[in-house]
N, C-alpha and C positions, 0 to 999 in steps of 0.2 A: 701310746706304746702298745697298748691292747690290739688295739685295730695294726698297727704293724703286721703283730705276731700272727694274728688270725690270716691276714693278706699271704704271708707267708708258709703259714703250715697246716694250715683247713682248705683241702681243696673243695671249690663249688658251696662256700662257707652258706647260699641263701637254701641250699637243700635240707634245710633242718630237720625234715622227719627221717634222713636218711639216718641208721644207727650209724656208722661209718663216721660220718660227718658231727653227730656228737660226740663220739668219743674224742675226734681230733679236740672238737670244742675243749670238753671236757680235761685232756692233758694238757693244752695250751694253758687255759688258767690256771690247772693249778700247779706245772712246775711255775709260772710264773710268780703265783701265790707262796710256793717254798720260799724261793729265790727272796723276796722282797720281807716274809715273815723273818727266816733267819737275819736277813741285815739289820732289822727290829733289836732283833732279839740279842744280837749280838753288842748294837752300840747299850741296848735299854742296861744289858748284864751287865756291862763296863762301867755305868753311870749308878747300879745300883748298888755293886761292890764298893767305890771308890765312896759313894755317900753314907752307905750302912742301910739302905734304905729299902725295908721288907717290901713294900706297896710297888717300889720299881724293880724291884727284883721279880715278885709276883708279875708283874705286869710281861718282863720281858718270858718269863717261863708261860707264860699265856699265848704269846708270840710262836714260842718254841711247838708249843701243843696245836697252833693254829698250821702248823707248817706239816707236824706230825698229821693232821688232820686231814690236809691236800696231799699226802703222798695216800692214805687210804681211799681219797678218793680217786684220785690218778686210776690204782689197781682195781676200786670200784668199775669206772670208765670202759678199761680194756677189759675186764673181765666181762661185763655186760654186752660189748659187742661182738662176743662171740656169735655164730651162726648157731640155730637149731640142730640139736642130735636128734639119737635113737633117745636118750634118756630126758632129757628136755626140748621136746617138739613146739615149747611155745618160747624158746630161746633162753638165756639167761638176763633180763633187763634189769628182774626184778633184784638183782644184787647189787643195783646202785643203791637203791632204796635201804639195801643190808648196809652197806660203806657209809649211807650217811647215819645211821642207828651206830654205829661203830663209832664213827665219829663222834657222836653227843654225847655215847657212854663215857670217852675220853676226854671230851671237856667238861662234864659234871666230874670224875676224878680229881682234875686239873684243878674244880672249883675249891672240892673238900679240901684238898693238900696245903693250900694259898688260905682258907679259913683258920686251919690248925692253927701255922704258922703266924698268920697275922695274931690269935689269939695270946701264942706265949710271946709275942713282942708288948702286947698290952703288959699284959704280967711279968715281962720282964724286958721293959724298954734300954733301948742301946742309943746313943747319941748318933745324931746325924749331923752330916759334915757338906753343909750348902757348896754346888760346885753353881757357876754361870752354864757349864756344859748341860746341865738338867735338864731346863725349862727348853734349849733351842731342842734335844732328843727329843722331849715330849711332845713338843711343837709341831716338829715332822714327822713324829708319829701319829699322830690324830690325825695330817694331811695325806698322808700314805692312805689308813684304814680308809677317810671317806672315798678314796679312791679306788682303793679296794671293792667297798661295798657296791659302790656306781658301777663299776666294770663287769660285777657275779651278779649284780641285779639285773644289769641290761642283757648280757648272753642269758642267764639265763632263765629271762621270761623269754628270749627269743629260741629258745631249742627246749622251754617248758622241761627244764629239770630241778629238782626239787633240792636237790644237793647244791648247786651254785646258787639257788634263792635260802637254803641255808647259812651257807660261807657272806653271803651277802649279809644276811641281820648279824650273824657272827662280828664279822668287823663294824659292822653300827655298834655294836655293845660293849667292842671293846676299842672304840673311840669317846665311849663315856665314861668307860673305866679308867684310859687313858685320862682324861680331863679331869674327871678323879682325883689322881695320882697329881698331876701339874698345879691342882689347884690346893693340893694339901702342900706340895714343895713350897709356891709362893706364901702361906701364910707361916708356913715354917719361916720363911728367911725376914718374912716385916713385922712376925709376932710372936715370933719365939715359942708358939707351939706345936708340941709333935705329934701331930695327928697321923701320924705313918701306919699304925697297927690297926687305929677302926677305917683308915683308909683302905690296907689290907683285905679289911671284913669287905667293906661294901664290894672291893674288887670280887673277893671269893663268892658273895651271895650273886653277885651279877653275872657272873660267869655259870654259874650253878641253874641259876631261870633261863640262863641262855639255851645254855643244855638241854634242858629240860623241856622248854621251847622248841629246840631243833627236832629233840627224839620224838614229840606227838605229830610234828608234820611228816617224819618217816614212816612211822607205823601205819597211819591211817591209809596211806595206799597199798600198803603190805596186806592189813587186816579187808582191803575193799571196800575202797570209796566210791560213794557216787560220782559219776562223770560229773565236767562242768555243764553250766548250761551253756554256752559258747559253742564245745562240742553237740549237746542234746540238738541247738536248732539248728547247728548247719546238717546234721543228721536230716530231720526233718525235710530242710529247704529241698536237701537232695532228691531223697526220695519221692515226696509230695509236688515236686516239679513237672510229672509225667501225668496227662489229664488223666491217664487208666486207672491210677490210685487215689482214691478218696479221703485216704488219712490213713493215719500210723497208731501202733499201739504194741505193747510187751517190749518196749525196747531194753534192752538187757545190755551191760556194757560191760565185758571182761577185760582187766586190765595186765597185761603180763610187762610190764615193765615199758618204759618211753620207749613209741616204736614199735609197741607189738600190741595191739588193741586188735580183741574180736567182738564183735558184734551182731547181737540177733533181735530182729522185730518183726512183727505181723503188717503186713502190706492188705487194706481192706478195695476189693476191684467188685468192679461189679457181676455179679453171676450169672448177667446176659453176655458176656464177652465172650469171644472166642479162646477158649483155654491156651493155643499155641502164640496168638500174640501178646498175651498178658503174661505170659512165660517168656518171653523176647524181653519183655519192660524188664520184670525182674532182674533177669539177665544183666541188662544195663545197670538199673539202678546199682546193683552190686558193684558193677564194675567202678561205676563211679564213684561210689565211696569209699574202695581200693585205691584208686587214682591219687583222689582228693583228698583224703581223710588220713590214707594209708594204713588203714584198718582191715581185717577181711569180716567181711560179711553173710550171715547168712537169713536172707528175707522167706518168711512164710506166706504165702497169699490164702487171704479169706477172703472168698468171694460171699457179697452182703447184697442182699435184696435191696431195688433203687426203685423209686420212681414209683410206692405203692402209698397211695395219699394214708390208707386206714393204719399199715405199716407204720410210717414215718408218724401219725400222731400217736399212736401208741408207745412209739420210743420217744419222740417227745413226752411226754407224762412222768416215761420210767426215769428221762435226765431230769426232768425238774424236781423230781421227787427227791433225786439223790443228791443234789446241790443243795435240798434245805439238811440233808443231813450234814452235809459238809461240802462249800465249793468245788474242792479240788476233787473231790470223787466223779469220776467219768465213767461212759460205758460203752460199750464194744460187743462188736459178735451179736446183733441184736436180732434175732429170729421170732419170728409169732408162728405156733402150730394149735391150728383149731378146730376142737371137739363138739359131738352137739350136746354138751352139758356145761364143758368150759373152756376155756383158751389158754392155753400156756404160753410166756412169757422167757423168752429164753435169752440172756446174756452173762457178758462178764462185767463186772464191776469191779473196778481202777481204783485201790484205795490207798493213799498216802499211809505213814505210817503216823503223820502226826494224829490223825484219827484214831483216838482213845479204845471207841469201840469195840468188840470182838465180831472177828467174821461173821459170827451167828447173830450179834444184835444189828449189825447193818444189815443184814438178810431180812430179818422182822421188821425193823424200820421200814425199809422199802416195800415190804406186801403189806403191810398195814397200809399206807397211803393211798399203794396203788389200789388197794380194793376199796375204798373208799371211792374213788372217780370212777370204778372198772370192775364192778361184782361180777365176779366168774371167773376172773383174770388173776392167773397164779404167776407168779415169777418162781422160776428155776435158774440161780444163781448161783456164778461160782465167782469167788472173790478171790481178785490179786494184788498182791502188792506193789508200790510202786518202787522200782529200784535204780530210777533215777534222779529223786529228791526231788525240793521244790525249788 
C-alpha cells in the first residue's frame, strides 16, 4: 500500500537528498500513519469501553497520541522544506529534528497519564467483561503496527530521517504493549485473573522508555553529532581520488538539518605544484561533493613538502611517537625549519577526544620521546581535536 502511495504522490521518489522529495516522503507516511492509527484507535476504544478494560483503553489512547504524533510530524516535514531566507541562510531542516522532540515530549505525557490511571484501577479494580471481538482487535493490531514499523523503517533509512526511524521503534513498542494487553485479556478469560491495571503499568512504563528513547535520538543532532562514518569515507574517497592530493585532515561537518550539510577540510598538495592547477583540483573536488554528497563545501589547500628523504624520517619518528601515546592521534601540516643550534619541528596533532590527556601533556609526551631519538629537535605543536568521532 506504501509503495502505491509513494508511486503516486513523491515525484522522482530515488532523489532522496532532494528536500522536496522528502518532505513529499515525509506526508505520505504520515497521513497514511494518521489514517491507520485512528482506525486503531477507534475499534481498540470500542472494545475497551464495552470490556471496562483500562490496559485497552490505554492502549487505544496510545493509538490516538501515535496519530497526534504524525500530524506534528507532517507540519515538522513542510515546515523544514522551506527554502533559505534573509533570516535563516542555512534553511529551516533542523525543525524536523524540533517535530520529532515534540513528538516524544507527547508520548512520554501519553506514558504518565495511562500509569496514573492504570494505578487507581489496581486500587480500585472494576470487572471486566470478556468479549471474542478482543483478542481478533488486538490481533490486527499488532499486524497493522509491524507493518507500520517495516514501512517508517525502510523510507526512512532510505531518505535517512530520524523522525520515520523514530515512528518506526514507536510502533515496535507498541506492538509489545499491544501483546501485553492480548495476553493479559487471554489469561483473564482461562484464569479468571485480572491483570488489566499492572498491564496498564507495563503499557505506561513502556510507552515512557519509548519516549524517552525517541527524544535522545533528536537532540543529539540538534546539540551536533558527529557525522557518520559512511559519510567521513565517502568524503574522503572523493576528495583523495585526485593524484594532486595527498590526504585529508580538519574535516569539520556542519549539520543544518537533512539536506543541508556544510563542510570544511584541509586538502594536503604538494608545494612543488603549480598553484593555478591545484586550484582547478580544488575546484573540482568541491564540486563533486556538491553533486555527490549534496553538501556545500569548502576545501583549504596546504601545500606540504614531498619527496625530502631527511623530511619524511623526521615525521616518521614524530608519527610513531604519537601512536604510542594513543593510535588514533595523527599528524599533519608537518614542516622542519633548521637552525645551527637546533631544529624545529613544526606540526598539528589530531587528537581524538577519547584521549584523557590534556593538550599540554600530549605536547610533553611527544618532545620527550622525540628528543630522545632527535637532541636539538624541538616540536612546536598545535593540537586539534577530532570532530568527526571514531
Amino acid at each position: 500500500m506504501i509503495t502505491l502511495l509513494v508511486k503516486l504522490f513523491v515525484k522522482n521518489p530515488e532523489d532522496v537528498r532532494n528536500p522536496k522529495v522528502r518532505e513529499h516522503y515525509g506526508i505520505v507516511c504520515g497521513v497514511f500513519g494518521i489514517f491507520l492509527n485512528i482506525l486503531l484507535f477507534s475499534f481498540k476504544y470500542l472494545v475497551g469501553t464495552i470490556s471496562g478494560s483500562i490496559a485497552i483503553t490505554a492502549d487505544a489512547f496510545n493509538n490516538l497520541s501515535d496519530a497526534g504524533s504524525s500530524i506534528v510530524s507532517i507540519i515538522g516535514f513542510k515546515m523544514a522544506g522551506q527554502k533559505p531566507d534573509m533570516k535563516h541562510p542555512f534553511g529551516h531542516g533542523r525543525i524536523e529534528y524540533l517535530s520529532g522532540l515534540i513528538v516524544s515530549a507527547a508520548i512520554v505525557v501519553m506514558g504518565y497519564e495511562i500509569l496514573k490511571d492504570s494505578v487507581l484501577k489496581i486500587l480500585h479494580p472494576e470487572e471486566i467483561i470478556f468479549s471474542y471481538l478482543t483478542p481478533v482487535v488486538l490481533t490486527v493490531s499488532i499486524a497493522v503496527k509491524i507493518y507500520m514499523a517495516f514501512y517508517n523503517k525502510r523510507i526512512g533509512k532510505k531518505i535517512d530521517s530520524s523522525a520515520l526511524l523514530a515512528t518506526s521503534q514507536d510502533s515496535l513498542s507498541d506492538t509489545v504493549s499491544t501483546l501485553a494487553v492480548l495476553l493479559s485479556t487471554v489469561v483473564f478469560y482461562f484464569f479468571n485473573v485480572n491483570l488489566d491495571g499492572y498491564c496498564g503499568i507495563f503499557v505506561g512504563l513502556w510507552i515512557i522508555v519509548a519516549g524517552i528513547k525517541s527524544a535522545n535520538e533528536t537532540i543529539s543532532p540538534l546539540l551536533g553529532q558527529a557525522p557518520t562514518k559512511e559519510f567521513v569515507k565517502s568524503v574522503e574517497e572523493i576528495v583523495t581520488s585526485y593524484k594532486e592530493i595527498i590526504g585529508i585532515h580538519d574535516l569539520i561537518v556542519h549539520d543544518y538539518g537533512p539536506g543541508r550539510v556544510m563542510i570544511s577540510l584541509h586538502a594536503e598538495v604538494s608545494n612543488k605544484g603549480d598553484i593555478n592547477e591545484l586550484h582547478d583540483v580544488i575546484d573540482l573536488a568541491e564540486a563533486r561533493l556538491r553533486n555527490e554528497l549534496n553538501c556545500h563545501a569548502v576545501i583549504h589547500m596546504d601545500p606540504i613538502e614531498v619527496g625530502n628523504p631527511i623530511t619524511d624520517e623526521l615525521k616518521s619518528i614524530v608519527k610513531e611517537t604519537a601512536k604510542k601515546i594513543d593510535s588514533n592521534i595523527s599528524i599533519h601540516d608537518f614542516r622542519v625549519v633548521r637552525g645551527t643550534t637546533h631544529t624545529n619541528l613544526i606540526f598539528d596533532a589530531l587528537v581524538p577526544f577519547s584521549v584523557k590527556l590534556s593538550d599540554e601533556e600530549v605536547v610533553q609526551e611527544i618532545q620527550k620521546e622525540v628528543l630522545k631519538v632527535r637532541p636539538n629537535h624541538f616540536c612546536v605543536v598545535t593540537v586539534d581535536r577530532d570532530y568527526i568521532g571514531n
